[in-house]
C-alpha positions as CSV (number, residue, x, y, z in Angstrom):
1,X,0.0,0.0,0.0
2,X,1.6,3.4,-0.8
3,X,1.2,5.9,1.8
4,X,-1.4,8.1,-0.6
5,X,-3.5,5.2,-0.5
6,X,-2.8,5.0,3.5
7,X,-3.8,8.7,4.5
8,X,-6.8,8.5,1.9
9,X,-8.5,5.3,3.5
10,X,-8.1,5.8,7.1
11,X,-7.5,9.8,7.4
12,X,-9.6,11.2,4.1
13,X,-12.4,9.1,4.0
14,X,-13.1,9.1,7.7
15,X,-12.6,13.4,7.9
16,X,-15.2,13.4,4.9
17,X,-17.6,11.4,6.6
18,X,-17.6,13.2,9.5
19,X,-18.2,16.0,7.9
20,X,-20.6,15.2,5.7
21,X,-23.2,13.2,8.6
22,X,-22.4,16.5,10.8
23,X,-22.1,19.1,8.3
24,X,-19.2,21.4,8.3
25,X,-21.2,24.1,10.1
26,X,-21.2,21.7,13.3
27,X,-17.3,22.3,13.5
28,X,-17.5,25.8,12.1
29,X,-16.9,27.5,15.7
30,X,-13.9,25.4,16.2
31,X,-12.6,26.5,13.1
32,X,-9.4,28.9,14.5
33,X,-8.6,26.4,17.7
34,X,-8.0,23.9,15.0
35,X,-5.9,26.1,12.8
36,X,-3.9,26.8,15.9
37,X,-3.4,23.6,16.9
38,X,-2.0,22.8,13.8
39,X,0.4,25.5,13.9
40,X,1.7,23.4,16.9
41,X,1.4,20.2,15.3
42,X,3.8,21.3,12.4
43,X,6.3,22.9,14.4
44,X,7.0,20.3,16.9
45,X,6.8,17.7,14.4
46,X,8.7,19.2,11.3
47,X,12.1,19.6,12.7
48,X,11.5,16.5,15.3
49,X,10.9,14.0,12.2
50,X,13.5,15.8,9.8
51,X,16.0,15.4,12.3
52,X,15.0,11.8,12.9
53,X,15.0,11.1,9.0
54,X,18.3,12.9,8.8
55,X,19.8,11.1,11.0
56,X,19.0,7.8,9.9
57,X,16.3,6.6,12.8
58,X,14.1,5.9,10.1
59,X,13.5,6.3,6.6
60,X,10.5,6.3,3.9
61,X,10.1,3.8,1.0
62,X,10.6,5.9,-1.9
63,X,8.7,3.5,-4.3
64,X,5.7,4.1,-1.8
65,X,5.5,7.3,-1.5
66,X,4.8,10.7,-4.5
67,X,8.6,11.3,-4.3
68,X,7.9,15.0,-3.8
69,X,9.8,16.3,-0.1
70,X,9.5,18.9,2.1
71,X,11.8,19.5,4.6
72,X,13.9,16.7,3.7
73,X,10.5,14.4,4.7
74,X,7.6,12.9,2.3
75,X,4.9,15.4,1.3
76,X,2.4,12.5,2.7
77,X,4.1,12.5,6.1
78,X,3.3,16.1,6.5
79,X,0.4,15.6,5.5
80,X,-0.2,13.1,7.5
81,X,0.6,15.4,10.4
82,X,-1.9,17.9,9.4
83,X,-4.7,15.3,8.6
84,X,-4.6,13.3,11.6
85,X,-4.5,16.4,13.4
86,X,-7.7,17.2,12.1
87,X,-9.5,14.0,12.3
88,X,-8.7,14.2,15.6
89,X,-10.2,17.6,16.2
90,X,-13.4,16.4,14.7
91,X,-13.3,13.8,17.0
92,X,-13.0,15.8,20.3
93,X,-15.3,18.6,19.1
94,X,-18.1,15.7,18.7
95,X,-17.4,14.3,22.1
96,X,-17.4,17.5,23.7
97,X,-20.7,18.0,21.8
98,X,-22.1,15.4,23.3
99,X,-20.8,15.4,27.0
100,X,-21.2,19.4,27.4
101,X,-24.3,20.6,25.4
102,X,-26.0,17.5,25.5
103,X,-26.2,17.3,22.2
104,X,-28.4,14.2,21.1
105,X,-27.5,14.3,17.1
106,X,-23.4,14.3,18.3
């Protein structure tokens, strides 16, 4: 499986779905703590995982992946970052739905 293939199935799929049963407006408020959290997410995790990759604690299959890099790392492993960032968001902001507003459709 190429890593594409990977972040569409299990990161793609699942964010489109949960925006689609929802609707995008359900997350809408949440919008700019997201953004902000994935500010974070990139900066702890660009240099961390460059430095790791550079330093030969683990590498990428080049056949598997679009061959395109940023910051000496696979374009899908920052994306990966990002998406799984927000997949989790959409997570919390349902749960917190639910456990805080009492939110029956959540």
């Amino acid at each position: 499986m190429t890593y594409a293939r990977f972040l569409a199935l299990f990161l793609v799929v699942p964010i489109v779905l949960s925006l689609a049963v929802r609707g995008p407006r359900r997350y809408a408020r949440h919008a700019a703590a997201l953004g902000l959290l994935l500010v974070f997410v990139y900066v702890g995790t660009i240099p961390w995982d460059s430095t790791a990759v550079a330093r030969g604690l683990w590498s990428f299959d080049t056949a598997r992946t679009w061959q395109v890099t940023v910051f000496g790392l696979p374009l899908e492993e920052v994306l990966f970052f990002g998406l799984q960032t927000v997949l989790t968001g959409l997570w919390v902001n349902r749960r917190l739905d639910r456990t805080f507003a009492g939110d029956p459709e959540a």
